[in-house]
GUROTOR-208260 format. One record per residue (C-alpha): residue number from 1; residue in one letter; x, y, z. Coordinates in Angstrom, 1 decimal. Each point is the difference from the previous one (the first is absolute). Layout:
+------+------+--------+--------+--------+
| resi | resn |   east |  north |     up |
+------+------+--------+--------+--------+
|  NUM |    A |      X |      Y |      Z |
...
+------+------+--------+--------+--------+
END
This chain:
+------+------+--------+--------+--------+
| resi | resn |   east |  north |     up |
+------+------+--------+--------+--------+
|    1 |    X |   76.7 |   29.6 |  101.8 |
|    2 |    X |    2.3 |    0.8 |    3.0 |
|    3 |    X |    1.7 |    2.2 |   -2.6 |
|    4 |    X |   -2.5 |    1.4 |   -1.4 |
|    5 |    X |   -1.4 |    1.1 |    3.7 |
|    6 |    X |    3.5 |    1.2 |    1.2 |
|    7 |    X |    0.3 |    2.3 |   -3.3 |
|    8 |    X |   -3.2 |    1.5 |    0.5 |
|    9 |    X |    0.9 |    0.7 |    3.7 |
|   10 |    X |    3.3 |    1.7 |   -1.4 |
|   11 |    X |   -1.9 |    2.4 |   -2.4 |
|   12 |    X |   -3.1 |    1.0 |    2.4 |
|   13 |    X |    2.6 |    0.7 |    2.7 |
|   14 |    X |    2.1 |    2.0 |   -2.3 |
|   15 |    X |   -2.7 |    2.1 |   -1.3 |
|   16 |    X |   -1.7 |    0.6 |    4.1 |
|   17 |    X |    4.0 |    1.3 |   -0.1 |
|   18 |    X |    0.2 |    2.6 |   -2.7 |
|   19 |    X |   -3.6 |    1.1 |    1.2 |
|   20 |    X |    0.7 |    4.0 |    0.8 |
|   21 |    X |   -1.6 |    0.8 |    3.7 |
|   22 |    X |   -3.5 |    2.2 |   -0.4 |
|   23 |    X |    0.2 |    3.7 |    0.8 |
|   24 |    X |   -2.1 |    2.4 |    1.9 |
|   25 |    X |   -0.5 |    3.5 |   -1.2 |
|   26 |    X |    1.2 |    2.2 |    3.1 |
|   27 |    X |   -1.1 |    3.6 |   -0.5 |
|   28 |    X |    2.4 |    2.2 |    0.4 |
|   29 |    X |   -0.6 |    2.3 |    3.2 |
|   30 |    X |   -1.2 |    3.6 |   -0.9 |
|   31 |    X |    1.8 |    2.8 |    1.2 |
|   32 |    X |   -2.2 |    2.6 |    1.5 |
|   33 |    X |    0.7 |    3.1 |   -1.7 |
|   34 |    X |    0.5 |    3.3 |    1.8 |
|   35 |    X |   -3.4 |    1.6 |    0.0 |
|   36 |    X |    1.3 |    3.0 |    1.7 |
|   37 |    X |    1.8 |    1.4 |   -2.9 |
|   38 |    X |   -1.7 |    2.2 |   -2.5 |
|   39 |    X |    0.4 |   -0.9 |   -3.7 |
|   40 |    X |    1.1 |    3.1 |   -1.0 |
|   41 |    X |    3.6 |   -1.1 |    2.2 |
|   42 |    X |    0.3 |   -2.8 |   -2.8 |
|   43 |    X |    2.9 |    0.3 |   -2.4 |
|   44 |    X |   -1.3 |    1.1 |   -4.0 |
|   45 |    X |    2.0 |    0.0 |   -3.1 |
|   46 |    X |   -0.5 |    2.7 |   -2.6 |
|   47 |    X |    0.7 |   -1.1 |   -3.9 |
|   48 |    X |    0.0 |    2.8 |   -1.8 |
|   49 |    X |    0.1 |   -0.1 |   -4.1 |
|   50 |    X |    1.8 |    2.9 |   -1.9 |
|   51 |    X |    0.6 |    1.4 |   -3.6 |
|   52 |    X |    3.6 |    1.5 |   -0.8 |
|   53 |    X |    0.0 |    2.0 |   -3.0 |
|   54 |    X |    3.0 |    1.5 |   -1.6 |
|   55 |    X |    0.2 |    3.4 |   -0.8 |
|   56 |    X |    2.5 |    1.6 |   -2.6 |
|   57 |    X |    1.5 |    2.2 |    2.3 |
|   58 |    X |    0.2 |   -0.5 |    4.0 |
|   59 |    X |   -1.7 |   -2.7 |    2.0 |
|   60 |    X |   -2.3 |   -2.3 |   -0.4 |
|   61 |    X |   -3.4 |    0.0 |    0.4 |
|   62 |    X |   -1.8 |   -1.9 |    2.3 |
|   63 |    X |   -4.3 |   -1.1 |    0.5 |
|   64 |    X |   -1.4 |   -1.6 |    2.5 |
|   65 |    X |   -2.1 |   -2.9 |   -1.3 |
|   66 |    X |   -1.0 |   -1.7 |    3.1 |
|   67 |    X |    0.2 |   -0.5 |    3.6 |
|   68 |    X |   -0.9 |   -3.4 |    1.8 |
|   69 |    X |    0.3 |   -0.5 |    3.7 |
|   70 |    X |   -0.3 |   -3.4 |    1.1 |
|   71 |    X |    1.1 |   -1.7 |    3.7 |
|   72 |    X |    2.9 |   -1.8 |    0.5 |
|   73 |    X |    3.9 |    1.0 |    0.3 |
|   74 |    X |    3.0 |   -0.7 |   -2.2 |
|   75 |    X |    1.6 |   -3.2 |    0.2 |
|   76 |    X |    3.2 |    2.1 |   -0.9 |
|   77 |    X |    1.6 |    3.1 |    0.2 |
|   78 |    X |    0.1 |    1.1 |   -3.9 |
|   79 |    X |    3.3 |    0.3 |   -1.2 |
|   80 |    X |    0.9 |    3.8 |   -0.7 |
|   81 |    X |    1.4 |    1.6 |   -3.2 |
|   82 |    X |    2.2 |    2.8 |    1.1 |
|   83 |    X |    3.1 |   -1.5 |   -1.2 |
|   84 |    X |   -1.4 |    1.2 |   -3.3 |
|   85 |    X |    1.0 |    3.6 |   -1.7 |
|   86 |    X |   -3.4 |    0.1 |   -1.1 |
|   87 |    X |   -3.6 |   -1.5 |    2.2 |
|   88 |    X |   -2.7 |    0.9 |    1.6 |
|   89 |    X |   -0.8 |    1.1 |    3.3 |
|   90 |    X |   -3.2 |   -0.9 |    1.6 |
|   91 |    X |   -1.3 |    1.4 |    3.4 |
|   92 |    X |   -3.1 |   -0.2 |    2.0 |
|   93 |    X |   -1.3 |    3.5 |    1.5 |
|   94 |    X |   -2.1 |    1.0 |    2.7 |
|   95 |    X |   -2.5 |    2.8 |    0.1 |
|   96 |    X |    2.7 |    2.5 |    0.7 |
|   97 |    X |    2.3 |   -1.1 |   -2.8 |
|   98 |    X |    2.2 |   -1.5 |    2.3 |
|   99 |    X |    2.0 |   -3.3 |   -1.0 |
|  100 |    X |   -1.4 |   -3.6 |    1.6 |
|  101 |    X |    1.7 |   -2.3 |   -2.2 |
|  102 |    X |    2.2 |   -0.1 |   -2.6 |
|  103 |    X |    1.7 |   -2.1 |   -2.7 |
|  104 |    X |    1.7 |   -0.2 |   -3.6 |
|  105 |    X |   -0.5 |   -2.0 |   -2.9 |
|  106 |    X |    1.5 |   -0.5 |   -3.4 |
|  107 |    X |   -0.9 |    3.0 |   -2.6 |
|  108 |    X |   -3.2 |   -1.5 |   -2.2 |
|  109 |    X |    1.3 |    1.7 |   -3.5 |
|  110 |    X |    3.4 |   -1.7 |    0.5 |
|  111 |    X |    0.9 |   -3.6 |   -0.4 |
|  112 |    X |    3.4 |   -1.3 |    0.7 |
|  113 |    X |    0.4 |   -2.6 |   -2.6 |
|  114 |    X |    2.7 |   -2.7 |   -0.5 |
|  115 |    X |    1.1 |   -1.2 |   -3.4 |
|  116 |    X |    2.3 |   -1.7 |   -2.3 |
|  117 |    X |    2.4 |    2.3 |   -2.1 |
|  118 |    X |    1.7 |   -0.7 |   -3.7 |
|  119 |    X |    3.2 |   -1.3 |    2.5 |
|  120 |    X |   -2.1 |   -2.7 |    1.6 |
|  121 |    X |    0.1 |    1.5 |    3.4 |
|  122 |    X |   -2.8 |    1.3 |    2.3 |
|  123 |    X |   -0.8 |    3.6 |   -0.1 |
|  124 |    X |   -2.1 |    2.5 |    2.0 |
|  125 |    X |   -2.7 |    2.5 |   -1.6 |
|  126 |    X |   -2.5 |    2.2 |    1.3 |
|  127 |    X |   -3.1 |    0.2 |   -2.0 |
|  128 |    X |   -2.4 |    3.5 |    0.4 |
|  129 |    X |   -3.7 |   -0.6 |    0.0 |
|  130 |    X |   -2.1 |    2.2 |   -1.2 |
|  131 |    X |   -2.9 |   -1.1 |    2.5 |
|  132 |    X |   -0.4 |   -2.6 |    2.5 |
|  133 |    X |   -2.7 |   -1.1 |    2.6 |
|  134 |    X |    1.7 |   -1.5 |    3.2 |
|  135 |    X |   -1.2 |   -0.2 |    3.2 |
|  136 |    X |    1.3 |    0.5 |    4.0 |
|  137 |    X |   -1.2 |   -2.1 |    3.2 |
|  138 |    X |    0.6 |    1.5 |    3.1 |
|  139 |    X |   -1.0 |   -0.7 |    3.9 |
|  140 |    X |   -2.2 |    2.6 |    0.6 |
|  141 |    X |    0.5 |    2.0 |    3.0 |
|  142 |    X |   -3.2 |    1.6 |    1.8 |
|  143 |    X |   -1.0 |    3.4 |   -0.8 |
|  144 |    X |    1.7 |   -0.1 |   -3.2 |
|  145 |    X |   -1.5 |    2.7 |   -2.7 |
|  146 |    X |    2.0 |    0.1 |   -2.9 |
|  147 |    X |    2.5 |   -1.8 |   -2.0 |
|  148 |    X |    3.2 |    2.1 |   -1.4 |
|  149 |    X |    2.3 |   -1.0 |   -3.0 |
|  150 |    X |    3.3 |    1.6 |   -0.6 |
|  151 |    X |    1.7 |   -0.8 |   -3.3 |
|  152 |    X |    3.5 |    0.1 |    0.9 |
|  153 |    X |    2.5 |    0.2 |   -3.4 |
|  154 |    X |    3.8 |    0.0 |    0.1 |
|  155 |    X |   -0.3 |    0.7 |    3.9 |
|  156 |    X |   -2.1 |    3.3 |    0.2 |
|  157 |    X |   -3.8 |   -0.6 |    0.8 |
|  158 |    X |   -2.5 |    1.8 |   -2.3 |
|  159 |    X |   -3.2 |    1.4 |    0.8 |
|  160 |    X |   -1.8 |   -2.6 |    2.3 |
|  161 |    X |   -3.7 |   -0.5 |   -0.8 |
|  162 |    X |   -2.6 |   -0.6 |    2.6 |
|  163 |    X |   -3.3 |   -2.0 |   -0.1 |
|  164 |    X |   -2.4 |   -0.5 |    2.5 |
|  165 |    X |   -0.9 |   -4.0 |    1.1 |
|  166 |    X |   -4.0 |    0.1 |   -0.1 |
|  167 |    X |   -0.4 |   -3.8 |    0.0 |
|  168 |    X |    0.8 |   -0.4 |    3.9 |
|  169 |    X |   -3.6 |   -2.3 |    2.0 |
+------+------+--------+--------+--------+
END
């Protein structure tokens, strides 16, 4: 019996041990927010959706399919595309045409593509589209008006085309 007591006494005091302590919820404290700035001060993306069509001869064409601005900033600077012969460069305008922002991204219609020849071995190729839908987020500066694309083709820019941004709040 004295066992049998001392070997209950072993297990109730190991599981009192392994017991995990109880927690409390703490709230985490709230950070008053600065009241005194206006909303308009807060930083907006733009996402802006595009059609390139090729055209037999000359540049491409571009449409504007749709402009979203939305709050928040990029997490990243987006990598540019100007080592390229051929891309696109994309700039956000003001009411006077003047140049707020700009960047470059890879050509839509063309698609560097890696595969494997007859000799086993990697090889590069650039496939032409015909038409492609792609799409551009950008931080939005204020008092931005338009958004300008300039197809830019074995280093010598082509007509840029320029379309307003409608969909600013």
């Amino acid at each position: 019996m004295r066992l049998f007591s001392y070997t209950l006494l072993v297990i109730a005091g190991g599981l009192t041990a392994c017991q995990r302590p109880t927690k409390q919820y703490t709230p985490l404290a709230v950070v008053p927010t600065q009241a005194s700035q206006p909303a308009a001060s807060a930083a907006k993306l733009v996402f802006i959706s595009f059609k390139a069509t090729a055209t037999p001869a000359g540049p491409a064409r571009f449409e504007l399919l749709k402009t979203s601005v939305v709050a928040g900033s990029l997490k990243a600077d987006p990598t540019a595309a100007g080592a390229a012969e051929t891309y696109v460069a994309v700039a956000l305008l003001d009411t006077r045409q003047r140049v707020l922002s700009t960047t470059t991204i890879d050509h839509p219609l063309r698609r560097d593509t890696e595969y494997l020849n007859d000799a086993r071995q990697l090889g590069r190729k650039t496939v032409v589209l015909p038409e492609a839908e792609f799409f551009v987020r950008l931080a939005l500066p204020s008092g931005t008006a338009a958004v300008r694309l300039t197809e830019i083709t074995n280093r010598q820019a082509a007509a840029p085309a320029d379309f307003p941004l409608s969909a600013q709040p």
